[in-house]
C-alpha atoms as an extended CHARMM CRD file, in Angstrom:
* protein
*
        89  EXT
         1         1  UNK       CA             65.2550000000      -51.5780000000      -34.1720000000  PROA      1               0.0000000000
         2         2  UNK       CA             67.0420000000      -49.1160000000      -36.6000000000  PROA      2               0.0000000000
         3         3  UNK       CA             65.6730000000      -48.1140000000      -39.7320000000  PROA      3               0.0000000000
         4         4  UNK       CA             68.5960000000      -50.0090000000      -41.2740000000  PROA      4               0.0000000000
         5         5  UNK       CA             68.2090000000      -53.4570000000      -39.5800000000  PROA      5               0.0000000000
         6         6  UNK       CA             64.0550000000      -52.6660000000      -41.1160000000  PROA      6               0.0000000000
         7         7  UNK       CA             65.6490000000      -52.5690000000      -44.7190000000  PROA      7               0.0000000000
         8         8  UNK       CA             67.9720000000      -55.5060000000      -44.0980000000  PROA      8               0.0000000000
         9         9  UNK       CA             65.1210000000      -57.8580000000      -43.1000000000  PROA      9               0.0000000000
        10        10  UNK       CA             62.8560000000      -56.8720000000      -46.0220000000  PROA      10              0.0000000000
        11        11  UNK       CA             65.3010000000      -57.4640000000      -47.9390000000  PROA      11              0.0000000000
        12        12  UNK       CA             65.8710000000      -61.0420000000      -47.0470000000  PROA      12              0.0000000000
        13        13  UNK       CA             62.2380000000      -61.8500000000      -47.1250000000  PROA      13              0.0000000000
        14        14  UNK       CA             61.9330000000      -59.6040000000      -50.6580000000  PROA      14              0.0000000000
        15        15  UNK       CA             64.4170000000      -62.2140000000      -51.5850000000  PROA      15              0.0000000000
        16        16  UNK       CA             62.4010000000      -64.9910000000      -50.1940000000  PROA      16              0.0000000000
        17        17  UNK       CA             59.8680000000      -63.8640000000      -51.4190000000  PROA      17              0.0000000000
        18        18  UNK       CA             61.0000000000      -64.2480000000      -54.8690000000  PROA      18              0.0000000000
        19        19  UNK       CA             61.8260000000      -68.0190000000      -54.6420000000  PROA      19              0.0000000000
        20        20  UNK       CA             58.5130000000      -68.5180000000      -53.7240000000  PROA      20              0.0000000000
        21        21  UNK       CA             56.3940000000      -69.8190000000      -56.9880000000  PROA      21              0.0000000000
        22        22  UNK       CA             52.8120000000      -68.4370000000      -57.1520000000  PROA      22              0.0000000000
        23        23  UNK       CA             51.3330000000      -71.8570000000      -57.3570000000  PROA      23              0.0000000000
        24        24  UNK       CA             52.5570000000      -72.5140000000      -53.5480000000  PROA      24              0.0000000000
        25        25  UNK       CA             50.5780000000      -69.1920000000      -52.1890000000  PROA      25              0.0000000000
        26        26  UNK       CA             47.2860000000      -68.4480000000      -51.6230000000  PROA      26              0.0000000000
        27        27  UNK       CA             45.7140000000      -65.5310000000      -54.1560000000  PROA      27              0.0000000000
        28        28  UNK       CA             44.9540000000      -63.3260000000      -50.8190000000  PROA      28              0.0000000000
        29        29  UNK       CA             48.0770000000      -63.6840000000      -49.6920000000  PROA      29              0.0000000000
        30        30  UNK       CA             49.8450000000      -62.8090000000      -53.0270000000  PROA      30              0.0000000000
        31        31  UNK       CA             47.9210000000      -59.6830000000      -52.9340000000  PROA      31              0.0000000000
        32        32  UNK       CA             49.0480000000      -58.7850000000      -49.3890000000  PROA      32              0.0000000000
        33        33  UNK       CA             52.3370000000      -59.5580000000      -50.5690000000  PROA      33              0.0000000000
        34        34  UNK       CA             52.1010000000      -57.1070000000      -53.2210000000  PROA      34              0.0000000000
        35        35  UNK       CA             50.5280000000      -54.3190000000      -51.5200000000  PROA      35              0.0000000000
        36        36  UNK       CA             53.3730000000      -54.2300000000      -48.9890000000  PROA      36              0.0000000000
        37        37  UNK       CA             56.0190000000      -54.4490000000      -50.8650000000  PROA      37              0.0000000000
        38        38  UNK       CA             54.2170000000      -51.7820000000      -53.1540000000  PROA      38              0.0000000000
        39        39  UNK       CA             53.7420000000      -49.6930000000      -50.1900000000  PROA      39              0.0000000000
        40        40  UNK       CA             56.9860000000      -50.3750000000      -48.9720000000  PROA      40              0.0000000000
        41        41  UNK       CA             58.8330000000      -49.2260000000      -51.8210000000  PROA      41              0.0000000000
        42        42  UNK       CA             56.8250000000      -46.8770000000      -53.8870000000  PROA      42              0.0000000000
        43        43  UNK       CA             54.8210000000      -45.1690000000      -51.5030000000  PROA      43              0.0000000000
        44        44  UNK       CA             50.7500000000      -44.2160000000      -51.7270000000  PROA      44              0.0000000000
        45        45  UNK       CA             49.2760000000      -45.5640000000      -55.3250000000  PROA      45              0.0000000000
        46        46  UNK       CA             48.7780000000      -42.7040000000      -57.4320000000  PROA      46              0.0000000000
        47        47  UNK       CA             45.6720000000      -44.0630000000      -59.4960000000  PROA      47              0.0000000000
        48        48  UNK       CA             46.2630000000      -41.0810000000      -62.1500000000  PROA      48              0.0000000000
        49        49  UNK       CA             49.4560000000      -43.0830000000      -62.9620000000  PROA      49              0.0000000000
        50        50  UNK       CA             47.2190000000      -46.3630000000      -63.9420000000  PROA      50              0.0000000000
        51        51  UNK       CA             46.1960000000      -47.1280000000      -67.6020000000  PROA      51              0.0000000000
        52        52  UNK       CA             45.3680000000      -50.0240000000      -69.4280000000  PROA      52              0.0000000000
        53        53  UNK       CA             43.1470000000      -51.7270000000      -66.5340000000  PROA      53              0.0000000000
        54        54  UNK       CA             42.4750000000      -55.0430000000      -66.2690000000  PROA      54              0.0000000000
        55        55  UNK       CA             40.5660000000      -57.1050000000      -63.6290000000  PROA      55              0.0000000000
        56        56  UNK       CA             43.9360000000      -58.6820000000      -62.3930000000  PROA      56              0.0000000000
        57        57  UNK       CA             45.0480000000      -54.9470000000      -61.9390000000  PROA      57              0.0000000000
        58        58  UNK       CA             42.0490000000      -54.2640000000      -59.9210000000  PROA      58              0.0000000000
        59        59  UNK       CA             42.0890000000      -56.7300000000      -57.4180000000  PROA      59              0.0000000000
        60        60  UNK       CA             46.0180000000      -55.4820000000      -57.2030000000  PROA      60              0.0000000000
        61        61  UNK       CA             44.8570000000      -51.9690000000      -56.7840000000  PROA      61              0.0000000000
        62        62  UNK       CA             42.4320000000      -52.8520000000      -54.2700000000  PROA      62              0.0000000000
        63        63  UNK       CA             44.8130000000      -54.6550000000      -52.2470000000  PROA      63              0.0000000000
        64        64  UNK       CA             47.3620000000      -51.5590000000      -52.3140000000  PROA      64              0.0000000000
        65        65  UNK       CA             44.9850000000      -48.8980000000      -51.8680000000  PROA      65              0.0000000000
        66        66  UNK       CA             43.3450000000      -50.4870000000      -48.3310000000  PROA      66              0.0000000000
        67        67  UNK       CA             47.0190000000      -49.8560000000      -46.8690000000  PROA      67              0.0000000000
        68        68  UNK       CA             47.7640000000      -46.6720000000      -48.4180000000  PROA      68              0.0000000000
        69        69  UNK       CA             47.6560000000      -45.1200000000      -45.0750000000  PROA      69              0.0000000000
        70        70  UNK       CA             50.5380000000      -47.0870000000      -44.1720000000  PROA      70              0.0000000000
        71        71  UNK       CA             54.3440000000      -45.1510000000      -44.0970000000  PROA      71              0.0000000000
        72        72  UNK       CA             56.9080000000      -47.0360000000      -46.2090000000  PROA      72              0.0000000000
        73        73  UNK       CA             58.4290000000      -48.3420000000      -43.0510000000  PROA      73              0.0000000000
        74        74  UNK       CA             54.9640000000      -49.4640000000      -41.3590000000  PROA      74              0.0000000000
        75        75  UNK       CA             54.2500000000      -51.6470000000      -44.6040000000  PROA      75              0.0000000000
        76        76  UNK       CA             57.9410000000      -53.2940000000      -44.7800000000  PROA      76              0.0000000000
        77        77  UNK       CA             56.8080000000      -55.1960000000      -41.1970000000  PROA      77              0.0000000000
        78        78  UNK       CA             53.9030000000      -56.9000000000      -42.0110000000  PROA      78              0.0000000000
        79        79  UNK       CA             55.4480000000      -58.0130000000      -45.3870000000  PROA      79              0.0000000000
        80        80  UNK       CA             58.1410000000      -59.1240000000      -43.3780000000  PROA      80              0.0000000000
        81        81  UNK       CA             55.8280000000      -61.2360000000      -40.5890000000  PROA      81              0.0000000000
        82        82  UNK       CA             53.9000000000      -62.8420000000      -43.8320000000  PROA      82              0.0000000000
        83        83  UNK       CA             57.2010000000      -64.2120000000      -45.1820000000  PROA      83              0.0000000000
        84        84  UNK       CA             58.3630000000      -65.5710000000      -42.3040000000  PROA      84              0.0000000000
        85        85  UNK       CA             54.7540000000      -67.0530000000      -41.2420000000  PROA      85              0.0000000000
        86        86  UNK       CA             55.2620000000      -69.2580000000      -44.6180000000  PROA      86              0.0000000000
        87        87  UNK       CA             58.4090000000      -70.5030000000      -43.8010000000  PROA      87              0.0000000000
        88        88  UNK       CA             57.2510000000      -72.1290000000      -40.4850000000  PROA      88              0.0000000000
        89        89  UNK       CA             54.3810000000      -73.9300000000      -42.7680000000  PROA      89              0.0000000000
């Protein structure tokens, strides 16, 4: 698989992804969510960047920086496989 047909998938579950309502997801799995797509498209967190912290932010953190070893490309498939494991539910 091409780097391209990568971006075109996460995409389409980015998109999915949006049409989802918080409500219908488990909080883990929001977090995953976010840390991927964080990872994805930002790259490693840069906690000197980070101000005003709140619990909510922590827990957000957390999630991001346990995959902060991942490449941009390595976190766009997982994010990908979690999308697509909710829409067979």
């Amino acid at each position: 698989m091409t780097e391209k047909d990568l971006d075109i998938r996460f995409q389409e579950a980015v998109i999915i992804a949006s049409e989802m309502t918080q409500a219908s997801l488990p909080q883990d799995v929001q977090l995953r969510l976010y840390a991927f797509y964080k990872q994805a498209t930002l790259g490693t967190l840069d906690l000197r960047q980070t101000s005003n912290y709140h619990l909510r932010d922590a827990f957000k953190t957390n999630a991001w920086m346990q995959i902060s070893h991942l490449t941009a490309s390595e976190a766009k498939e997982p994010y990908i496989e979690i999308i697509n494991s909710l829409l067979k539910k």
